[in-house]
C-alpha positions as CSV (number, residue, x, y, z in Angstrom):
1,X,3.9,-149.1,107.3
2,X,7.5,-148.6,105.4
3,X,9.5,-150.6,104.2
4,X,12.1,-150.5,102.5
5,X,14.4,-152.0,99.4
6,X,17.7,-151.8,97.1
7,X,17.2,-151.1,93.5
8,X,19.3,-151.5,90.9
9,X,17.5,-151.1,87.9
10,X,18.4,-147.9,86.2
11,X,15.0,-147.8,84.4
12,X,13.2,-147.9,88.2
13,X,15.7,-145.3,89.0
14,X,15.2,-142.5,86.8
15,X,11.4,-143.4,87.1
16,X,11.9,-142.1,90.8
17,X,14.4,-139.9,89.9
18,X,11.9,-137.3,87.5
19,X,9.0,-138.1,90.1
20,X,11.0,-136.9,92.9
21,X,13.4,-134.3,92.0
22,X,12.7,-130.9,92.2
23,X,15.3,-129.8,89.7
24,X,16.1,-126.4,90.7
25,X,20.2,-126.7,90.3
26,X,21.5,-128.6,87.2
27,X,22.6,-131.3,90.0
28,X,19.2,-131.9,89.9
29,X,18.6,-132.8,86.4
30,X,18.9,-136.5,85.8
31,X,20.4,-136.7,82.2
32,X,23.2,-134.2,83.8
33,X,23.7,-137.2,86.6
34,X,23.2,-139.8,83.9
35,X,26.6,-138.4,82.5
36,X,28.3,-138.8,85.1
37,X,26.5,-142.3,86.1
38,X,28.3,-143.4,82.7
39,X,31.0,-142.1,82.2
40,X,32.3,-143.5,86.0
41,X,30.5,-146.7,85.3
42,X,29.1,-147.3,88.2
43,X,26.4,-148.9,89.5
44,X,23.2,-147.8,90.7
45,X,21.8,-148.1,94.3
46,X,18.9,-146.6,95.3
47,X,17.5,-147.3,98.7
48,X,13.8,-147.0,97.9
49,X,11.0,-146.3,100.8
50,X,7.9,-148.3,100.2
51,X,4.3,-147.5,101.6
52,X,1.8,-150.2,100.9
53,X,3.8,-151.0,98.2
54,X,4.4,-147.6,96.3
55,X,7.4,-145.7,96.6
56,X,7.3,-142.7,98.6
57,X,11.2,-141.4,98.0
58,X,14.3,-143.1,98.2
59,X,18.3,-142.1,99.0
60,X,19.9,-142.0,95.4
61,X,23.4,-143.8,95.3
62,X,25.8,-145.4,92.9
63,X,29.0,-148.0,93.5
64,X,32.0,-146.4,91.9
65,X,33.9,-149.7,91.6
66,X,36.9,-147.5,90.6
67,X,37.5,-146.3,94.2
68,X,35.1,-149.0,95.5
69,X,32.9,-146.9,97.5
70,X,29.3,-145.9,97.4
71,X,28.6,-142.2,96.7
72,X,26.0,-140.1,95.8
73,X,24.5,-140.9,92.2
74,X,25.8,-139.4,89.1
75,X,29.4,-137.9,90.2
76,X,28.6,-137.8,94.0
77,X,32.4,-137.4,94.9
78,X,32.4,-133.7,92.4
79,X,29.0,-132.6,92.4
80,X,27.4,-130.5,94.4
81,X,24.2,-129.5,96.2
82,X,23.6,-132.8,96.2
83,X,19.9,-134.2,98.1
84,X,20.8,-137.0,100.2
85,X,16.9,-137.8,100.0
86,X,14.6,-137.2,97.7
87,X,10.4,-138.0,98.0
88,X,7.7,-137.5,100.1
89,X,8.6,-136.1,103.5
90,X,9.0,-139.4,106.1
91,X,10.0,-138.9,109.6
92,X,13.4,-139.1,111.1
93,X,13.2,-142.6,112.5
94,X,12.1,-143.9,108.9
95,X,15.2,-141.8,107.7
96,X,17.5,-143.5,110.1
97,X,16.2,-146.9,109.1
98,X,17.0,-145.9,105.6
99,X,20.8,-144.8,106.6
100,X,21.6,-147.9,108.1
101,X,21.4,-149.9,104.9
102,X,23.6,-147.4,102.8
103,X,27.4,-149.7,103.1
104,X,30.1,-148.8,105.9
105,X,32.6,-147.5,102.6
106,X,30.4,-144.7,101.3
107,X,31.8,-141.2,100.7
108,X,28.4,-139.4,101.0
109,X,29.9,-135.3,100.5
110,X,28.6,-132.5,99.0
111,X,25.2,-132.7,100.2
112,X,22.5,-130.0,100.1
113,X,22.6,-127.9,103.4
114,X,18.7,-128.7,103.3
115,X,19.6,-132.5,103.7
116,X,19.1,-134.3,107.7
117,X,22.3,-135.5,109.5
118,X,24.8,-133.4,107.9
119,X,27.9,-131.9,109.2
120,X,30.3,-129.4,107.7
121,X,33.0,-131.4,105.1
122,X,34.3,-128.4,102.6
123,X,34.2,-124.7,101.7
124,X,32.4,-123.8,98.5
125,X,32.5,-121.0,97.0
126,X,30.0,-118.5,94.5
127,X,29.0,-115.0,93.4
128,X,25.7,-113.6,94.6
129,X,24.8,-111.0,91.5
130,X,22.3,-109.5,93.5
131,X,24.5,-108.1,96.1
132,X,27.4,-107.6,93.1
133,X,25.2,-106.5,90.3
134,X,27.9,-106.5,87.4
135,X,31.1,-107.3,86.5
136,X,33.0,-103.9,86.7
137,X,31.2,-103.9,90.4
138,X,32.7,-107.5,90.9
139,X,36.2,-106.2,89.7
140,X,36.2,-103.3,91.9
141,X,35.1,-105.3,95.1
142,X,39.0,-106.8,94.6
143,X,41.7,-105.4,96.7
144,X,43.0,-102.6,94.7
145,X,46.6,-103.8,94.2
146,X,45.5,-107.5,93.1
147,X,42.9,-105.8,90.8
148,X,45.7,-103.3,89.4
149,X,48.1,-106.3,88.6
150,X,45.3,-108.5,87.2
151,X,44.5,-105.6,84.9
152,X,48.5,-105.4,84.3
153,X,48.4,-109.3,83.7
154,X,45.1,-108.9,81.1
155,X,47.0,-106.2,79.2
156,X,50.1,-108.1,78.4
157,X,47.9,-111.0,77.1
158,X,46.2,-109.1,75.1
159,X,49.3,-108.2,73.4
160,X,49.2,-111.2,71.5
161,X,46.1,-111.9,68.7
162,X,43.3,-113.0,71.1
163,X,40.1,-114.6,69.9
164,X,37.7,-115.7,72.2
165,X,34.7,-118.3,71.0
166,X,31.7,-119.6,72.4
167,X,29.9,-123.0,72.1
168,X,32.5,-125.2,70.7
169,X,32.4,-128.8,71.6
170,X,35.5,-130.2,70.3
171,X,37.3,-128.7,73.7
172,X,37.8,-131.3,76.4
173,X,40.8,-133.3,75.4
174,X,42.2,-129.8,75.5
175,X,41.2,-129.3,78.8
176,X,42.5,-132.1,79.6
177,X,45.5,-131.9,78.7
178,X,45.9,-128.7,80.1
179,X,45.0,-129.8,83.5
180,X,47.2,-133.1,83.6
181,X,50.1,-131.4,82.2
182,X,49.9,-128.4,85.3
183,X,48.4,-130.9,88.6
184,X,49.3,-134.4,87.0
185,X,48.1,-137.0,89.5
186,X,46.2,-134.2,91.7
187,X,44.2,-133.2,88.0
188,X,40.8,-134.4,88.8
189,X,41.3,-136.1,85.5
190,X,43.1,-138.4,86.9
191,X,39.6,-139.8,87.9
192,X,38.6,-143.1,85.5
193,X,35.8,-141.5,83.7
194,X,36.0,-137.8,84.1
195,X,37.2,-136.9,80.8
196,X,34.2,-139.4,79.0
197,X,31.6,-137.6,81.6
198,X,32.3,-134.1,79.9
199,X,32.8,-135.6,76.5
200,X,28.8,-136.8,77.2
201,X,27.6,-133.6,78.5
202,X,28.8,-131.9,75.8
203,X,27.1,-134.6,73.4
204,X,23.5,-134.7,75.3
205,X,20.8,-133.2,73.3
206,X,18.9,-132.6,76.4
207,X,21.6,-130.4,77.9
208,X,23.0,-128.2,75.0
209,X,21.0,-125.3,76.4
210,X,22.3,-125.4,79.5
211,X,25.8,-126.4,78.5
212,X,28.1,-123.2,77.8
213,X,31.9,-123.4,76.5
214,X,34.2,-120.7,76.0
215,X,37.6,-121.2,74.5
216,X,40.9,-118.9,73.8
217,X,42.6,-118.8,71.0
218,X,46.3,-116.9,71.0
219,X,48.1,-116.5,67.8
220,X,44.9,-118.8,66.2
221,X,45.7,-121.6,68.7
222,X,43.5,-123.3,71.2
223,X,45.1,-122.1,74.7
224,X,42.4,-122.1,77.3
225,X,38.9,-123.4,77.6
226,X,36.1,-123.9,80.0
227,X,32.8,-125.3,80.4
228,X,30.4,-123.8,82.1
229,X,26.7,-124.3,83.0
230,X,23.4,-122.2,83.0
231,X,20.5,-123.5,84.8
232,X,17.2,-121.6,86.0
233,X,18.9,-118.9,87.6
234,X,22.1,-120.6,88.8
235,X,25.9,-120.3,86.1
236,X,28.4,-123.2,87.0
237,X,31.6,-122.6,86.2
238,X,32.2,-126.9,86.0
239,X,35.7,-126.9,84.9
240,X,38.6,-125.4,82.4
241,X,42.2,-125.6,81.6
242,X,45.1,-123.4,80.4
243,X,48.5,-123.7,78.4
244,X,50.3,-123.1,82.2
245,X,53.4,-122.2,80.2
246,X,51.8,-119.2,79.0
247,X,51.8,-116.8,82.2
248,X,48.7,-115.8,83.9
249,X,46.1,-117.5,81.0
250,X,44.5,-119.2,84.0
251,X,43.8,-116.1,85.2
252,X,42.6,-114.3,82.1
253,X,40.4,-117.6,81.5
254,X,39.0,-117.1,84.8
255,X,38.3,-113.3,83.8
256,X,36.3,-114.5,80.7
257,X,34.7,-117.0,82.3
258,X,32.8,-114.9,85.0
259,X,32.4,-112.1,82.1
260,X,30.6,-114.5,80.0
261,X,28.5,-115.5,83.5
262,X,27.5,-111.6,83.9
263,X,26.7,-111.4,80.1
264,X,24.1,-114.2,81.0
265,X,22.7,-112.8,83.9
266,X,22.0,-115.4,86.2
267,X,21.2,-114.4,90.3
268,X,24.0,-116.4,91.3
269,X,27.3,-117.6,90.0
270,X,28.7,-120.5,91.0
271,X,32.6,-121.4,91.5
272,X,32.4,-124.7,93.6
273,X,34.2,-125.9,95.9
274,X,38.3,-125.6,96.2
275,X,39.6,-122.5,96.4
276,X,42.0,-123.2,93.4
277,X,44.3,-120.4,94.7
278,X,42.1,-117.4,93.2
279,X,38.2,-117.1,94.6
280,X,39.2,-115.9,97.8
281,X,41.3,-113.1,96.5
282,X,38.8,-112.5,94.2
283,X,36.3,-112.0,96.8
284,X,33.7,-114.7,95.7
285,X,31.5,-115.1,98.8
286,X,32.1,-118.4,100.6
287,X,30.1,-120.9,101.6
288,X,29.7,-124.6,103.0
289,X,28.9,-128.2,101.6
290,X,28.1,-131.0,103.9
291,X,28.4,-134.4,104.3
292,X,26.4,-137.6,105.8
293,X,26.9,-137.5,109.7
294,X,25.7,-140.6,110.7
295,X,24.4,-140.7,114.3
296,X,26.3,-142.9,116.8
297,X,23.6,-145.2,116.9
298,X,22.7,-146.1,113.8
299,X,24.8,-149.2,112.3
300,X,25.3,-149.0,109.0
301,X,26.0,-152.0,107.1
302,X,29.5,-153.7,105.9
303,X,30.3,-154.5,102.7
304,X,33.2,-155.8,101.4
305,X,33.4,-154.9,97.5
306,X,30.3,-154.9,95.4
């Protein structure tokens, strides 16, 4: 028989968390999560499964007192292919059971298309290197008068003294700067926590293979950066920022970034979600994330606060 429980003990959690998880995408890696965990300070809240007293998987969630919801564990509101369950496979019904405890203000997005009771929530977006092979493939796939002017835009910054390094870690205040000076309140790090998150990433030992950085320097200052992700066979481009009074750097940043991703060559190159006013006219294939589509009958639970 199952039954079921709410833990809260971190130490529990990342017990389940490497017994469960397959970790095939870096969203699947639990120190990558753990950053973001911290650096939101949230809370965790796992609703465990139980058979004869040994837990057979569980629904991984966190309380982000900051926008006072429950979302997906470690960054569930930015990450993506998220797993809305992880563990042994339990039926439907034991599923549903589980659903009904997660609280009525969740946000659960960004889930895994192979997750149950999902619906369409937001385009995502990514480069599939086996069907584009390399980059000068990738730049002729673009409409011939956007990849003339990009080529136009390139050669005027190159104009200037242009050095391009890889694997600094002193970038993020940089980055965020960049982005809060261009979006302001729409930056997404306007989000309590985002800017620590990436300050830990870049600081955990576990990660520093998998963690890539690029920056651009123009006239020997810091004008763009990015950081960037490689795992198994999957690049992340996570996030970056540019001088936006400097025209078209976004651009070139973008150029170098997916440069550096071919350089690396994973099988697929990942842009997220948000079209960000370039992947479509770069012709970056597009794809779906999902959220939690709760069925009409199942009750899930109120809470007020935490």
């Amino acid at each position: 028989m199952i039954s079921f429980q709410v833990v809260k003990d971190i130490g529990i959690c990342r017990e389940l968390w490497q017994k469960y998880s397959p970790n095939l995408y870096l969203s699947q890696i639990w120190d990558y999560r753990l950053c973001f965990h911290q650096g939101y300070q949230s809370q965790p809240n796992f609703i465990v499964a139980y058979e004869n007293s040994n837990p057979v998987g569980f629904i991984p969630l966190e309380f982000y007192p900051a926008n006072n919801v429950y979302q997906i564990f470690g960054g569930g509101d930015w990450n993506e292919k998220l797993d809305l369950y992880l563990g042994q496979k339990i039926s439907d019904e034991d599923l549903l059971q589980m659903i009904k405890l997660i609280p009525v203000n969740q946000k659960i997005i960004f889930l895994s298309v192979d997750s149950k009771f999902i619906k369409p929530f937001e385009p995502t977006y990514y480069i599939d290197t086996g069907q584009v092979p390399d980059f000068e493939i990738f730049l002729l796939n673009m409409d011939k008068k956007h990849r003339k002017n990009l080529r136009l835009e390139i050669k005027k910054i190159e104009q200037s003294k242009i050095n391009i390094k890889f694997g600094e870690t002193n970038i993020i205040d940089d980055i965020v700067k960049f982005n809060q000076e261009r979006f302001g309140k729409e930056s997404s790090f306007s989000s309590l926590g985002f800017d620590t998150t990436f300050k830990l990433l870049l600081s955990q030992e576990s990660l520093k293979g998998n963690i890539k950085t690029i920056s651009i320097y123009i006239n020997d200052k810091l004008e763009a950066a990015a950081i960037c992700a490689l795992c198994k066979n999957t690049f992340t481009y996570l996030q970056g920022g540019s001088n936006f009074n400097i025209n078209n750097l976004g651009k070139y940043l973008n150029y170098q970034v997916i440069k550096m991703a071919y350089d690396l060559k994973p099988a697929v190159i990942d842009l997220l979600s948000d079209d960000c006013g370039w992947k479509t006219h770069w012709r970056s294939t597009v794809g779906m994330t999902y959220q939690l589509d709760t069925p009409k009958n199942v009750n899930i639970i109120h809470v007020c606060g935490h």
